[in-house]
C-alpha positions as a Markdown table, in Angstrom:
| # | Residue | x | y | z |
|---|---|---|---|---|
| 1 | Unk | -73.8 | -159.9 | -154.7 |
| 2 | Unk | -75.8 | -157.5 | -156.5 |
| 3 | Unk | -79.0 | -159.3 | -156.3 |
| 4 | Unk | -78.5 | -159.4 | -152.5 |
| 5 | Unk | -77.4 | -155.8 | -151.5 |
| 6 | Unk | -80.0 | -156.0 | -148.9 |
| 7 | Unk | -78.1 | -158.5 | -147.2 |
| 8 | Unk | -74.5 | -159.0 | -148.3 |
| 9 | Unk | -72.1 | -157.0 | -145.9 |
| 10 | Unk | -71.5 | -153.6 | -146.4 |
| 11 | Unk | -67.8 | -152.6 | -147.6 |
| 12 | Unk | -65.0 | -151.0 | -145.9 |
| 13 | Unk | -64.5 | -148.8 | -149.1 |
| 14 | Unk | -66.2 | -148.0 | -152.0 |
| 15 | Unk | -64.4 | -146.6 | -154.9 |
| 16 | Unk | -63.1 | -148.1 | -158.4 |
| 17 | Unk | -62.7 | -150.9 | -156.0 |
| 18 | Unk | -64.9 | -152.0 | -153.2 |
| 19 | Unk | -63.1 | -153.9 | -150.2 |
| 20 | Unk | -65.0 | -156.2 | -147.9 |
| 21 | Unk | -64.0 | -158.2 | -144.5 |
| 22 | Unk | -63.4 | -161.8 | -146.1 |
| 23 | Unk | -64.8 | -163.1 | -142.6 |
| 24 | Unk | -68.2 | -161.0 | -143.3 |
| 25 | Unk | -68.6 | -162.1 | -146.8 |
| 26 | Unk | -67.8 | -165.7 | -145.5 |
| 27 | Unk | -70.3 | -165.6 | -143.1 |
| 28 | Unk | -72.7 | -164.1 | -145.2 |
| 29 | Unk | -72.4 | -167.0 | -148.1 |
| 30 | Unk | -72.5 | -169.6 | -145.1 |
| 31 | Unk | -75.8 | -167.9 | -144.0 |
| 32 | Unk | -77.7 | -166.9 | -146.9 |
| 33 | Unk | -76.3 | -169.3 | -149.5 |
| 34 | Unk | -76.5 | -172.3 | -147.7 |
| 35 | Unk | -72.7 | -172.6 | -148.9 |
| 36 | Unk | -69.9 | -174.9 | -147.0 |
| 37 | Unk | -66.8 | -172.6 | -146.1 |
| 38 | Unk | -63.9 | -175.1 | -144.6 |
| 39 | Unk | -63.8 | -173.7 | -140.5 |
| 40 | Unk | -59.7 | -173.4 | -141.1 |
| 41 | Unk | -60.7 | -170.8 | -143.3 |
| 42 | Unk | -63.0 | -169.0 | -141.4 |
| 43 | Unk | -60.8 | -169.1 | -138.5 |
| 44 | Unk | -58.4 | -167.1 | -140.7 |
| 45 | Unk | -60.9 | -164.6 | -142.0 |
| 46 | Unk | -61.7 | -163.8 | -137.8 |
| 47 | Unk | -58.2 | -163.9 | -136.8 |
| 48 | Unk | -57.5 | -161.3 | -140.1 |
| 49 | Unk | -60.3 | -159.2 | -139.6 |
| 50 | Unk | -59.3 | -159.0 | -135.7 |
| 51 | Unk | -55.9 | -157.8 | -136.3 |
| 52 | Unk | -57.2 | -155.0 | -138.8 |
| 53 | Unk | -59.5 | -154.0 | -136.9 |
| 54 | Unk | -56.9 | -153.7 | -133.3 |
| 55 | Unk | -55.0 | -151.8 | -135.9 |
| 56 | Unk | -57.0 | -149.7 | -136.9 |
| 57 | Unk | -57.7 | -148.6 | -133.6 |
| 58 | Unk | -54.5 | -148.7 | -132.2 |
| 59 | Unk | -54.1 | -145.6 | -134.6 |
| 60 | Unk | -56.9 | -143.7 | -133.5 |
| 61 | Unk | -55.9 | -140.6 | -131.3 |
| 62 | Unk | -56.0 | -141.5 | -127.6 |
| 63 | Unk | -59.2 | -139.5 | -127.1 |
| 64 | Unk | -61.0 | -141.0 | -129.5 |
| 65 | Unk | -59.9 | -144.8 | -128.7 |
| 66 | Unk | -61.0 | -143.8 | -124.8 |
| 67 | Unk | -64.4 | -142.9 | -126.2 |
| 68 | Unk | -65.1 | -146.0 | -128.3 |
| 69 | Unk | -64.1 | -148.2 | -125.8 |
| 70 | Unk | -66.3 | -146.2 | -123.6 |
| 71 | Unk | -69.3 | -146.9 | -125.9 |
| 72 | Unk | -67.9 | -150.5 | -126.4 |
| 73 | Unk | -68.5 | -151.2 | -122.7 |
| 74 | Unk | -72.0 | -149.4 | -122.5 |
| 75 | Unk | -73.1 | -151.7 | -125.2 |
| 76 | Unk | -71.8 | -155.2 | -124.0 |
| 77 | Unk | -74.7 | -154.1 | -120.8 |
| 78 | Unk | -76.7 | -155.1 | -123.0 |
| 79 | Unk | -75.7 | -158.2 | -124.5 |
């Protein structure tokens, strides 16, 4: 991980401890390591990582959620 800070995912926090999305870092040693991850898994990690995430934003003032999925919907234009 510290030879690759190019490329390993960046983490939700930094502090005395650093936190990371287990479906990012997953991803990234599938990718860049060549390593095998089991797809049950995975599947965990995404499901996880989804929830926190819908979370998250479910706690966002209203405001602010209308304005990121604003910006959500201008971007998947150009997907």
């Amino acid at each position: 991980m510290l030879n690759h800070t190019q490329s390993f995912p960046a983490p939700l926090h930094c502090g005395s401890s650093s936190i990371w999305h287990l479906a990012k870092v997953l991803n990234w040693f599938s990718q860049q390591q060549n390593k095998t991850i089991a797809p049950e898994i995975t599947d965990v990690a995404q499901v996880n990582m989804q929830v926190n995430i819908a979370r998250a934003l479910s706690e966002l003032q209203l405001d602010t959620r209308l304005e990121f999925m604003q910006i959500q919907e201008e971007l998947a234009q150009y997907h």
